[in-house]
ROKOLMAR-232562 format. One record per residue (C-alpha): x, y, z; residue in three letters. Coordinates in Angstrom, 1 decimal. Example, Ala and Ser with C-alpha at 12.3 -4.5 7.8 and 13.67 -1.06 7.14 Angstrom:
REM residues 2
MIFI       x       y       z    r
MIFI    12.3    -4.5     7.8  ala
MIFI    13.7    -1.1     7.1  ser
***
This chain:
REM residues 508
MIFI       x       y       z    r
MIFI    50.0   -33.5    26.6  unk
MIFI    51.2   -33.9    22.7  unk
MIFI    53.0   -30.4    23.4  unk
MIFI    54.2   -31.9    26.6  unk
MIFI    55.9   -34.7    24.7  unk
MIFI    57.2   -32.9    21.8  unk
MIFI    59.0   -30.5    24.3  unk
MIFI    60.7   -33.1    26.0  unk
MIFI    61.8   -34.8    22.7  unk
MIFI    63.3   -31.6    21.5  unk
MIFI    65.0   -31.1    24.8  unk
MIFI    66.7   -34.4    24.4  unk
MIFI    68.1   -33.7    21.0  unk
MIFI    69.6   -30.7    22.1  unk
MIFI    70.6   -32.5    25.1  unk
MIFI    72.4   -35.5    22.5  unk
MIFI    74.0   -32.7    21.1  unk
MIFI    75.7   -31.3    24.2  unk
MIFI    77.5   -34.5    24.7  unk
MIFI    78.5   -35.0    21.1  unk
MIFI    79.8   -32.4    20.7  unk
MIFI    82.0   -33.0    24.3  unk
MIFI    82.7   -36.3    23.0  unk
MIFI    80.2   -38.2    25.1  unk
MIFI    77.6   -40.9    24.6  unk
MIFI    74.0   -39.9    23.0  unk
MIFI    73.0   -43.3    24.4  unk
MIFI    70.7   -42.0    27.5  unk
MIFI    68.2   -40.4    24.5  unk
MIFI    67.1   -44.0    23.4  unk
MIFI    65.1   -43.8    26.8  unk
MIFI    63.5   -40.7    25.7  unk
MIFI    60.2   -43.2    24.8  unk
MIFI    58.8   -43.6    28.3  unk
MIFI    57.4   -40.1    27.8  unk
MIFI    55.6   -41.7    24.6  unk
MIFI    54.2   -44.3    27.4  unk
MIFI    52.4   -42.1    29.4  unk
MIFI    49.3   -41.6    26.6  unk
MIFI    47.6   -43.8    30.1  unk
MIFI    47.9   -40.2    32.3  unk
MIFI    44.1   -39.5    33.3  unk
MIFI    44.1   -37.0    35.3  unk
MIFI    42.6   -34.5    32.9  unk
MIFI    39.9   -36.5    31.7  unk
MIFI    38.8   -38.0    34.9  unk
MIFI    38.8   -34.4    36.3  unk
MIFI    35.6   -34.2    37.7  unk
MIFI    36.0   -30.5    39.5  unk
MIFI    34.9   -28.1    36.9  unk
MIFI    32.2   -30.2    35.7  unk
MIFI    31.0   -31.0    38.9  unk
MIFI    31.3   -27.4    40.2  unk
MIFI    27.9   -26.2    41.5  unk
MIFI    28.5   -23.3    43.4  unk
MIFI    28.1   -20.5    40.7  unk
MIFI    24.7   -22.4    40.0  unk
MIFI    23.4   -22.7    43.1  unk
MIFI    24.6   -19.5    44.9  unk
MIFI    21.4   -18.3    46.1  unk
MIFI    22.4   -14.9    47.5  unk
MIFI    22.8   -12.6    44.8  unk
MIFI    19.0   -13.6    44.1  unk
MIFI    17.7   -12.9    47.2  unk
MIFI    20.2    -9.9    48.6  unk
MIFI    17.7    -7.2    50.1  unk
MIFI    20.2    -4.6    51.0  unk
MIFI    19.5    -2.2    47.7  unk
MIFI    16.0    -2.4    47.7  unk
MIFI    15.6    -1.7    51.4  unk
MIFI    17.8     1.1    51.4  unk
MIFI    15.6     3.3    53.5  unk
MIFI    17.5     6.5    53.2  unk
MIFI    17.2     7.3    49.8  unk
MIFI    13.6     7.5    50.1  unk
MIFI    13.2     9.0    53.6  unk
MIFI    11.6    12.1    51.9  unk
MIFI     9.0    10.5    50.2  unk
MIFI     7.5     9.3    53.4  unk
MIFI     6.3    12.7    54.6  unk
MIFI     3.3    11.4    52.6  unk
MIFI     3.0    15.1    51.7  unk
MIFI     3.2    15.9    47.5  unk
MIFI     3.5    19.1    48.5  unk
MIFI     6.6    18.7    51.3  unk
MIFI     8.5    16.5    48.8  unk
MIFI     8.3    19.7    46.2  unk
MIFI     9.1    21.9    49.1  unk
MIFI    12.1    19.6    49.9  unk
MIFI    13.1    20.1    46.0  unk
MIFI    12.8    23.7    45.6  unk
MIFI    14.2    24.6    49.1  unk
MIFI    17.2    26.5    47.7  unk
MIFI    15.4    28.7    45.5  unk
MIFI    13.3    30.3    48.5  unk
MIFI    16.1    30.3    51.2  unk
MIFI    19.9    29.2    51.6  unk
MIFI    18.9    27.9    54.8  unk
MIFI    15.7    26.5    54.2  unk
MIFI    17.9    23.8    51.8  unk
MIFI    20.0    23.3    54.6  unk
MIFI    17.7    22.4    57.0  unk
MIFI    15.9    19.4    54.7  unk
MIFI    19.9    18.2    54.5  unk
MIFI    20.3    17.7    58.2  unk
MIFI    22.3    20.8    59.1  unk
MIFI    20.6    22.0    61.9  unk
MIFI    19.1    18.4    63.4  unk
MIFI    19.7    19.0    67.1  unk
MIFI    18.8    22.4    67.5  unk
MIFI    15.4    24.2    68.8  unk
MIFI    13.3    27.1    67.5  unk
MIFI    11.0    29.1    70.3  unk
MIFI     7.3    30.0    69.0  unk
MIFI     5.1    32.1    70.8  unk
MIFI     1.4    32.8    70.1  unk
MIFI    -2.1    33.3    70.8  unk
MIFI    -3.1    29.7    69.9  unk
MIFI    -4.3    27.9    72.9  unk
MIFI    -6.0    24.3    73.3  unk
MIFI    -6.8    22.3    70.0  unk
MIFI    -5.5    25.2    68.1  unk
MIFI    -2.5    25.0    69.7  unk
MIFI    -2.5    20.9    68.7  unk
MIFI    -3.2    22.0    65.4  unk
MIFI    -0.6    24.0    65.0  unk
MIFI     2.0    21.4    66.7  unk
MIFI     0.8    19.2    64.1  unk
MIFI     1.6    21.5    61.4  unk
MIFI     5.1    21.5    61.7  unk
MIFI     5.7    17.7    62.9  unk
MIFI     6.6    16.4    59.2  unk
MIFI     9.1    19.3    59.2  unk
MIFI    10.6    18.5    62.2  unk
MIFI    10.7    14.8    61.5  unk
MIFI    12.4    15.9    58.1  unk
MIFI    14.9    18.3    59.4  unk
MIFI    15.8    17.5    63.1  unk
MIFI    14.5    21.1    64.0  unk
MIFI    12.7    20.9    67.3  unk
MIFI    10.4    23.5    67.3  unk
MIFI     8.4    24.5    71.0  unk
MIFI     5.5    26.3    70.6  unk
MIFI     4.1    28.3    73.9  unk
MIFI     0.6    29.5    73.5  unk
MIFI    -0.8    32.0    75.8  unk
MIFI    -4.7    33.6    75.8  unk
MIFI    -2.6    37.0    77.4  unk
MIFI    -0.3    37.1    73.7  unk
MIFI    -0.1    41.2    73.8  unk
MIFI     0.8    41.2    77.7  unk
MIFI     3.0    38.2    77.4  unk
MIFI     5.1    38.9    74.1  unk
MIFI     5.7    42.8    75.3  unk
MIFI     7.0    41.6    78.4  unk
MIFI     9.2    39.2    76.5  unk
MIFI    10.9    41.9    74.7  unk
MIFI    11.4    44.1    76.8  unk
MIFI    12.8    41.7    79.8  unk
MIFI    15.4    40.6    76.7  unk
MIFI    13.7    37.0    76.7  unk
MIFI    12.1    37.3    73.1  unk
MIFI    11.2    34.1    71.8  unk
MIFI    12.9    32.7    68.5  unk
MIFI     9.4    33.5    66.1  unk
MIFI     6.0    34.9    67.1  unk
MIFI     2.6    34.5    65.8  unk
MIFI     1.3    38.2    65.3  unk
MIFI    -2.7    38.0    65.1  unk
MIFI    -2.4    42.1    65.0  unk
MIFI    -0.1    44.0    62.7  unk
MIFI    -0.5    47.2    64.6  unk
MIFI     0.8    45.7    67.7  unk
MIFI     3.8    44.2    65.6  unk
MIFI     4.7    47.9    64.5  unk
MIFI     5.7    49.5    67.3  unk
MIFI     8.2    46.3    67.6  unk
MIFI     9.5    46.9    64.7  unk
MIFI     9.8    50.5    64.9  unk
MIFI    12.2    49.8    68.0  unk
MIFI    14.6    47.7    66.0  unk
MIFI    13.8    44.2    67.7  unk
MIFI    12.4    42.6    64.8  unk
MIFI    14.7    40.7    61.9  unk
MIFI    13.9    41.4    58.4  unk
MIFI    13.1    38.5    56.6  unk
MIFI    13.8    39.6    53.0  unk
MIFI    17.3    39.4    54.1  unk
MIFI    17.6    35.7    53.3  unk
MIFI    14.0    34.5    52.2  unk
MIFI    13.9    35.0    47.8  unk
MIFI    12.6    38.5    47.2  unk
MIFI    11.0    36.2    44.2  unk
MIFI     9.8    33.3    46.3  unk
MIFI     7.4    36.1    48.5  unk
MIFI     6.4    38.5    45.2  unk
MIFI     5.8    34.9    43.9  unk
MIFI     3.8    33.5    46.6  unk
MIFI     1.8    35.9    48.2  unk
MIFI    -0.4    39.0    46.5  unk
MIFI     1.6    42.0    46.4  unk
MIFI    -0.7    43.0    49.1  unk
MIFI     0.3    40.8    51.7  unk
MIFI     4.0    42.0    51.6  unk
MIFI     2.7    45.7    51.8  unk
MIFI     1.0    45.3    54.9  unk
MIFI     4.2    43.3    56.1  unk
MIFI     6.3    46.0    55.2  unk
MIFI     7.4    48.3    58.3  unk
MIFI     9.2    50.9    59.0  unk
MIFI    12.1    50.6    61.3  unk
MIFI    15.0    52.3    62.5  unk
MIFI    17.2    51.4    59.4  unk
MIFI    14.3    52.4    57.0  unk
MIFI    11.3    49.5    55.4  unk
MIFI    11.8    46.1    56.4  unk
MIFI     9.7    43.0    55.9  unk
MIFI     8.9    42.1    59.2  unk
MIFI     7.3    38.6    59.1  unk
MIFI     5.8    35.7    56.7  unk
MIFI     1.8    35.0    56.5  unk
MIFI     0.7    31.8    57.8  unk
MIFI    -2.9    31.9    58.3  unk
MIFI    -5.8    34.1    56.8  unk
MIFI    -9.4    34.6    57.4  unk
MIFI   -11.3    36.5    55.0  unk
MIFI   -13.5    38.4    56.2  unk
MIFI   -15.6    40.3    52.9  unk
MIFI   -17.8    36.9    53.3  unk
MIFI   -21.8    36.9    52.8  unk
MIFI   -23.4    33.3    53.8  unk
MIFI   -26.7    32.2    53.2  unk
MIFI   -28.9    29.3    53.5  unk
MIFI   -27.7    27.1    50.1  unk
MIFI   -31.0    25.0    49.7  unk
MIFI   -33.4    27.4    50.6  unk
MIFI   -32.2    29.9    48.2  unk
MIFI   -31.6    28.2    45.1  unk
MIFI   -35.1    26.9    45.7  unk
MIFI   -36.4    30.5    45.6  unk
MIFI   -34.8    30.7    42.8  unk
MIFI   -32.7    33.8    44.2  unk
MIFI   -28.8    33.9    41.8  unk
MIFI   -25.6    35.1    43.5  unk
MIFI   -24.9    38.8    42.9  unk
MIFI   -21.6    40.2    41.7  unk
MIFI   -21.9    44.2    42.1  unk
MIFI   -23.6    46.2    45.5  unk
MIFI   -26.9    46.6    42.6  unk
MIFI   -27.4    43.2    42.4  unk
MIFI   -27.3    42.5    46.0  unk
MIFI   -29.7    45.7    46.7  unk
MIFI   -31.9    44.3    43.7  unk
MIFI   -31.7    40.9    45.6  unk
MIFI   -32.7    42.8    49.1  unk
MIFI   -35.9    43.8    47.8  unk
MIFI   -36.7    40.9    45.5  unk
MIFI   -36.2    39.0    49.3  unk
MIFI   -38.5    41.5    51.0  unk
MIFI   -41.2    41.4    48.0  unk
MIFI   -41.5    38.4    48.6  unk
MIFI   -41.9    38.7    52.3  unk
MIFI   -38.9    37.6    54.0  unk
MIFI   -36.3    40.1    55.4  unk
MIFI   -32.9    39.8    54.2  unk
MIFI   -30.2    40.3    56.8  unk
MIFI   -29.2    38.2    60.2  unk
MIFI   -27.3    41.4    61.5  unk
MIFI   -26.2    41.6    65.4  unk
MIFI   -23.3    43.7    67.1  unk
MIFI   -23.3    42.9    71.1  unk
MIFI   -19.9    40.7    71.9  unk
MIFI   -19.4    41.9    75.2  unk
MIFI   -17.4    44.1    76.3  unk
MIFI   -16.6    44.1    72.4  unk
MIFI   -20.0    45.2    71.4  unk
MIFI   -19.5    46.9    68.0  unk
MIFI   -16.6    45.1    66.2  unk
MIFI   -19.2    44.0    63.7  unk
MIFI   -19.9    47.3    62.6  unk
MIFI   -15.9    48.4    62.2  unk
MIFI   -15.7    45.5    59.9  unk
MIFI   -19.0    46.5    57.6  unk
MIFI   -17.1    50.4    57.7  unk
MIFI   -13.6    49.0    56.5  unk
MIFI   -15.7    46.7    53.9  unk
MIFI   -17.5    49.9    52.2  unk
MIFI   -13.9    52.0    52.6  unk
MIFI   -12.0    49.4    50.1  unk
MIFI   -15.3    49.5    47.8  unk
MIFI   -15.8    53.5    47.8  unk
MIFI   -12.1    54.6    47.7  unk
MIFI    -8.5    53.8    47.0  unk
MIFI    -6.5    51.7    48.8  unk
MIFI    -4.1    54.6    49.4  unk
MIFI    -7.0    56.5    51.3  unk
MIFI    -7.5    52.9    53.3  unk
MIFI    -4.3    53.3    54.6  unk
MIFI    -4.2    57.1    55.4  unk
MIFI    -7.3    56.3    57.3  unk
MIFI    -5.7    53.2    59.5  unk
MIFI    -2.8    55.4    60.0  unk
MIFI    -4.4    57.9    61.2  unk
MIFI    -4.4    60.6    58.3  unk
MIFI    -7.4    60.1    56.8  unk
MIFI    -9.9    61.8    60.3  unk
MIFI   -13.3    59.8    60.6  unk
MIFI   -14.5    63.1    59.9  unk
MIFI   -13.9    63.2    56.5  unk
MIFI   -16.3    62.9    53.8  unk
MIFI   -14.7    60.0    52.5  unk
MIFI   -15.4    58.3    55.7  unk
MIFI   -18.8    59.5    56.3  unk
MIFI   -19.7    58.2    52.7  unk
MIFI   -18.5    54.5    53.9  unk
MIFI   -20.5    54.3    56.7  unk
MIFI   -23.3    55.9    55.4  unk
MIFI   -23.3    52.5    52.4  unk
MIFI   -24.0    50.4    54.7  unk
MIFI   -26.1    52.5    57.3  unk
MIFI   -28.1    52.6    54.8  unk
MIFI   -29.1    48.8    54.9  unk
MIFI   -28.5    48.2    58.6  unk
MIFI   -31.5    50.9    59.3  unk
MIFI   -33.9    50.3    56.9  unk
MIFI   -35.9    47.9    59.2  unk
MIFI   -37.4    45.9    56.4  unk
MIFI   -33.9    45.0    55.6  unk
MIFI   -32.6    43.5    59.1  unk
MIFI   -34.5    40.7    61.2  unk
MIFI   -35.9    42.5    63.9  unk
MIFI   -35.0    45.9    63.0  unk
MIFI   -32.6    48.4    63.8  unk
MIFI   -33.5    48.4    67.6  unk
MIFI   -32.7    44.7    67.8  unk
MIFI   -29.1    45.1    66.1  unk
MIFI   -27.0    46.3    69.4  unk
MIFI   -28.5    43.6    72.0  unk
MIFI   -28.4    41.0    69.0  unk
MIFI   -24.7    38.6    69.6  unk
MIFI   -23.5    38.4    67.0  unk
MIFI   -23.2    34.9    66.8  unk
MIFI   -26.9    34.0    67.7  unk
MIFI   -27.8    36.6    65.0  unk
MIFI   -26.7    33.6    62.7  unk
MIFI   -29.6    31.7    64.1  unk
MIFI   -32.8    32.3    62.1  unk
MIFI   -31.3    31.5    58.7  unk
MIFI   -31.2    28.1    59.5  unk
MIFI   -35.2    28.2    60.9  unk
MIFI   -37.2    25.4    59.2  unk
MIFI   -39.1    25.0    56.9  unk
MIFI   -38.1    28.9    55.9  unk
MIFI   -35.4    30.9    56.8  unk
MIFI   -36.6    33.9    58.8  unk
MIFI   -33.1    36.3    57.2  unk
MIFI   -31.2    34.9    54.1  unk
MIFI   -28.0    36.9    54.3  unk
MIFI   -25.2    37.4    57.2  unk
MIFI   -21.2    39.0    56.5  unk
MIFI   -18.9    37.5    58.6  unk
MIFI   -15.4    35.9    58.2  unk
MIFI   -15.2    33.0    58.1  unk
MIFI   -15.1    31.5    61.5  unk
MIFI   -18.8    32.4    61.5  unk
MIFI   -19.3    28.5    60.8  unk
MIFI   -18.2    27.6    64.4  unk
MIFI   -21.3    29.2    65.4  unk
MIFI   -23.6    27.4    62.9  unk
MIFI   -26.1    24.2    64.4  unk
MIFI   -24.1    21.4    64.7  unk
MIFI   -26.8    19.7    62.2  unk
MIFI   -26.2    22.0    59.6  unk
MIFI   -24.4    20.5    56.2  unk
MIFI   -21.9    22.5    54.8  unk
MIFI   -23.1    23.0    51.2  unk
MIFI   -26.5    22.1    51.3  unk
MIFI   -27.9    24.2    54.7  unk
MIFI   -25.6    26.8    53.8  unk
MIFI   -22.9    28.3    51.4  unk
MIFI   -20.5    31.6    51.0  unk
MIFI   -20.3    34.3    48.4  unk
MIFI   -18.1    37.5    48.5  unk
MIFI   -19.3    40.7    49.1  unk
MIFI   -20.3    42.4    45.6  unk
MIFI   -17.7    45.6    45.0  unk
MIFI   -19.9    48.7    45.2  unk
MIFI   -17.2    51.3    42.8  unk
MIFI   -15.6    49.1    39.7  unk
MIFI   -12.7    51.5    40.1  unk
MIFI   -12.0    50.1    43.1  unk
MIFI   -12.0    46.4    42.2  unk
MIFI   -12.3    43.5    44.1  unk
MIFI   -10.6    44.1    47.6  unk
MIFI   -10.8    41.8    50.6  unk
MIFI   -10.9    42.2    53.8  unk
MIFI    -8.6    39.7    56.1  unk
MIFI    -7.1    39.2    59.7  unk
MIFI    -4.5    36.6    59.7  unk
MIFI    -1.3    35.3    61.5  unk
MIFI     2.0    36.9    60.4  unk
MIFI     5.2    34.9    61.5  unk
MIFI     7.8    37.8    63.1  unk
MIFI    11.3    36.6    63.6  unk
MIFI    12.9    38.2    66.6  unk
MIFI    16.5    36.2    67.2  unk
MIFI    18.5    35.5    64.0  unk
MIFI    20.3    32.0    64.0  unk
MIFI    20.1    29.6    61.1  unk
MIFI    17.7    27.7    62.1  unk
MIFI    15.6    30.1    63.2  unk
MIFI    15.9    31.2    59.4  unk
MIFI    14.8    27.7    57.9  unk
MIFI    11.9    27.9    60.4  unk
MIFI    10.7    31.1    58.9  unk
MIFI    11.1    29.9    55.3  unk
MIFI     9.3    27.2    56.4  unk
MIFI     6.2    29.4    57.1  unk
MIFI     6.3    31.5    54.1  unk
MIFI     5.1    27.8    51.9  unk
MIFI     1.3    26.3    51.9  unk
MIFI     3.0    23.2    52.8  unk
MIFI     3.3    24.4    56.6  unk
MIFI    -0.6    25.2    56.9  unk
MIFI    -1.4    22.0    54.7  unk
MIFI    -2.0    19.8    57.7  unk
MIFI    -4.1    22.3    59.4  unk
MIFI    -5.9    22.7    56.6  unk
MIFI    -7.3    19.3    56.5  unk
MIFI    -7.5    19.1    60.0  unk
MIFI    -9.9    22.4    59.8  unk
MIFI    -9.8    25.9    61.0  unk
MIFI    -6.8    26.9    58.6  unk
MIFI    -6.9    28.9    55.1  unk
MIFI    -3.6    29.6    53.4  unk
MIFI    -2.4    32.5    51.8  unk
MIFI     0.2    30.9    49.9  unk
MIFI    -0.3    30.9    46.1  unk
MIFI     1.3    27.1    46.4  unk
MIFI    -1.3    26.0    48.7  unk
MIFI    -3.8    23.4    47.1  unk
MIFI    -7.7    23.7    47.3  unk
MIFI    -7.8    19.6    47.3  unk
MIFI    -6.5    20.2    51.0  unk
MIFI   -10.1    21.4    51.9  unk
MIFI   -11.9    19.0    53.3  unk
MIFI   -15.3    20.6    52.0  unk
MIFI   -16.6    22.5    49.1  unk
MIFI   -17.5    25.4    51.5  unk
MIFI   -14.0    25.8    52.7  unk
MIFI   -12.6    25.6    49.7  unk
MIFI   -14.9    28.4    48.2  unk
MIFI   -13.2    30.7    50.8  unk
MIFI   -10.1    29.9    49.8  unk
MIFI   -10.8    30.8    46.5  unk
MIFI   -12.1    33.8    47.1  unk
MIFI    -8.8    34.6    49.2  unk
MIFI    -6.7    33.3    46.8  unk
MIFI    -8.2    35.2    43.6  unk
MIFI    -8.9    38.5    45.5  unk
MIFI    -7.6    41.6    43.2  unk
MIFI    -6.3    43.4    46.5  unk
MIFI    -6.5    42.5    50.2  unk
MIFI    -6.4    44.7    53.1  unk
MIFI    -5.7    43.8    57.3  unk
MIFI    -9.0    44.4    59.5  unk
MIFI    -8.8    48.3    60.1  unk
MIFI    -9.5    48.6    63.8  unk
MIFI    -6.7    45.9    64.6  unk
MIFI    -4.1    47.9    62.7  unk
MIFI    -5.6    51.2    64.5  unk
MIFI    -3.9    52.0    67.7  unk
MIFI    -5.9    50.1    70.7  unk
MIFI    -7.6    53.1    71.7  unk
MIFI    -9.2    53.7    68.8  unk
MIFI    -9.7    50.6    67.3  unk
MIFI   -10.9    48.5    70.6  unk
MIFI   -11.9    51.4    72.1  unk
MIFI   -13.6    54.8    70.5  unk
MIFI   -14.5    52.9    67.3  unk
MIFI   -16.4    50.1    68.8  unk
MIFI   -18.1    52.9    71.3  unk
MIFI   -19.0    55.4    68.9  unk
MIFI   -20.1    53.1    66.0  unk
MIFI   -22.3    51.4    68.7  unk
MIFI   -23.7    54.9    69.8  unk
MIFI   -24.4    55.4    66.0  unk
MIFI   -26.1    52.4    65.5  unk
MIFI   -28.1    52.2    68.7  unk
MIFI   -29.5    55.9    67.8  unk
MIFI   -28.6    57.6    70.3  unk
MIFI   -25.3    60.0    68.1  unk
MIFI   -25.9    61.1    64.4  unk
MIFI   -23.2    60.2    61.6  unk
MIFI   -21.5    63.7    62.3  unk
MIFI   -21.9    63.0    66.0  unk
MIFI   -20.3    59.6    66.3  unk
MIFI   -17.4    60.3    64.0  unk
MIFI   -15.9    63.1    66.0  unk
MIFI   -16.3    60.9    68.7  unk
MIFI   -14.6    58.2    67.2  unk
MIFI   -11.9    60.8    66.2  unk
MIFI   -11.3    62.0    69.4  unk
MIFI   -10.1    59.5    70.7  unk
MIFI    -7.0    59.4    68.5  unk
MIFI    -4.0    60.2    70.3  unk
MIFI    -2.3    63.3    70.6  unk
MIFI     0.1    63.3    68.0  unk
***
């Protein structure tokens, strides 16, 4: 206000001197003093606005604004409530362009066709496998699962109706898809360094086919059951005071320390039907990976390698040598062809003694185990001692191998999608699932026993497919389950039942 007044003041000297200076009065300045009157002005000090103001105080809704901390969809991938997805989600680019893609929403919309062998609850499993993903990406993926897979998926192909992906249970079946040019190769956009990465070498050299262009890799593992699996009764035997043994010696040495102390030491039995004899295939593909190379393996699943050989002879011979030794196998050689093989399993689990201690099967032997039985404590697993060091430790597997036959982007992310542990983990805890994936986590087990067989999967030197399911179906569904049955029963000598088995090769 005191600026207000000296302003004015000044204005009216200047003013004062105007009119001198035009040779008017100066007497209007004398009234200049009302402005020194107006000290009474109390506008300003009775202003009560700013102090009274309490809006800036009392604003409640910066406080309470929810928005930013209820922003759902910067955490959307966290609720997979799977570690192991939400790592997936962050290393998608590395394994496949598309993969990365699909977690970003590119492809929400669009549907993948699967076809398998899976039927009833593993056919539920398997849905449920994928439902995070699908959630996640948009994808929607429609599985069709068929007990008739070899008829169905032929007639797919064929007829120009192939579905999107397939679920091969039988890599020989898959070859002669492949070796007609119908089948994508997935090393085309999944990382060459994500698969060496992921699976052993060995996986991708079974997966690797030749097709009309040259070598392709013609699908992803999803699934694998090992097979080079010896179970016995847990309790029972650590109170005999028996140990675990780690070469073909030890377990013979254990054979005979069982039968000394007058027990018999195999549950062994071959009938399945119209089947009968599969058994015995697999214990001749175990002793081929532990008495020769893996090179000769293949030469002999191929074909090159005649069941005539020496090399051959000397595998089945190995474990001949066991399987008719009667005080070896519960009930003797005679009882071994008429025995099912799943109700050979029984007297292991005979209270208060086991009446056999030892039975090699994969591992969806447990399905056939008493319901009462507790994993861990009525039985456990151990692998099947090597019998040559040179050779290693190989395992034998079947498995599901993910083939791609219709090459669309999605389709792509899909089959990335398989090649991670994170698209068995549900299945895993759900049961009836062991990965193959090197990312795969043994806390996903939901028992020790599980877990031991993944281990032994996961830390096998070498794996190999089951032989007679690579072998073409006359052979291996046909003269190998005969002949090996005819060997076993008695009623053909080694010499006899291999040219038998060989014979039934086809004309080349």
């Amino acid at each position: 206000m005191r600026h207000r007044h000296l302003l004015f003041a000044t204005l009216t000297l200047i003013v004062s001197l105007v009119l001198a200076a035009c040779g008017g009065t100066a007497a209007t300045p004398t009234a200049a003093p009302a402005a020194t009157t107006a000290p009474a002005a109390p506008e300003p000090t009775a202003a009560p606005e700013p102090t009274a103001a309490p809006e800036p105080t009392a604003a409640p809704e910066p406080t309470t604004a929810p928005e930013p901390t209820a922003a759902p969809e910067e955490t959307a991938p966290a609720a997979s409530g799977s570690e192991a997805m939400d790592e997936l989600i962050a290393k998608a680019a590395s394994i496949s362009p598309e993969l990365a893609a699909a977690f970003a929403g590119e492809y929400r919309g669009t549907k993948v066709s699967i076809t398998g062998p899976q039927v009833d609850e593993d056919a539920n499993k398997f849905n449920d496998s994928f439902s995070v993903f699908e959630e996640l990406t948009g994808i929607d993926i429609e599985y069709e699962g068929t007990k008739e897979f070899e008829a169905t998926i032929a007639a797919r192909v064929d007829g120009g109706n192939a579905p999107d992906i397939a679920d091969f249970p039988q890599p020989g079946l898959l070859a002669s898809f492949v070796q007609a040019g119908k089948v994508v190769d997935v090393s085309t956009f999944i990382s060459r360094d994500w698969l060496e990465s992921n699976y052993t070498a060995s996986y991708l050299d079974i997966a690797t086919m030749e097709s009309p262009d040259g070598p392709i890799m013609a699908g992803v593992w999803h699934r694998a059951f090992p097979k080079s699996l010896v179970w016995y009764p847990k309790a029972a035997f650590e109170d005999a005071g028996y140990t675990i043994p780690e070469t073909w010696d030890e377990m013979i040495a254990l054979m005979d320390q069982i039968v000394a102390d007058g027990d018999t030491p195999w549950c062994i039995g071959i009938e399945s039907g119209a089947a009968t004899g599969w058994p015995a295939t697999d214990w001749t593909e175990e002793t081929m990976l532990r008495t020769t190379s893996l090179e000769n393996y293949d030469k002999w699943v191929a074909g090159e390698l005649p069941f005539t050989d020496p090399i051959v002879k000397n595998a089945v011979k190995a474990w001949s040598d066991i399987w008719f030794n009667d005080k070896y196998v519960y009930g003797g050689r005679a009882q071994i062809v008429t025995t099912s093989f799943g109700d050979s399993t029984a007297p292991m689990f005979e209270k208060p003694d086991p009446k056999c201690w030892l039975h090699k099967q994969g591992s969806f032997i447990t399905s056939f185990f008493p319901a009462s039985a507790v994993p861990g404590v009525d039985y456990d697993v151990f692998y099947l001692p090597p019998i040559d060091p040179q050779y290693g430790k190989p395992l034998l597997f079947s498995g599901d191998l993910m083939v791609m036959f219709n090459d669309r982007p999605e389709v792509r992310a899909v089959e990335a999608f398989f090649s991670t542990g994170a698209s068995v983990e549900r299945w895993i805890k759900s049961g009836g699932a062991t990965s193959p994936h090197q990312d795969s986590d043994l806390s996903w087990y939901t028992n020790e026993i599980d877990a031991n067989v993944a281990n032994i999967l996961l830390e096998a030197e070498s794996v190999r497919f089951d032989g007679s399911d690579l072998m073409p179906g006359v052979v291996g569904a046909g003269s190998f389950w005969k002949g090996i049955t005819d060997y076993v029963a008695g009623t053909l000598d080694l010499d006899q039942a291999m040219e038998e088995i060989q014979a039934g090769w086809p004309q080349q």
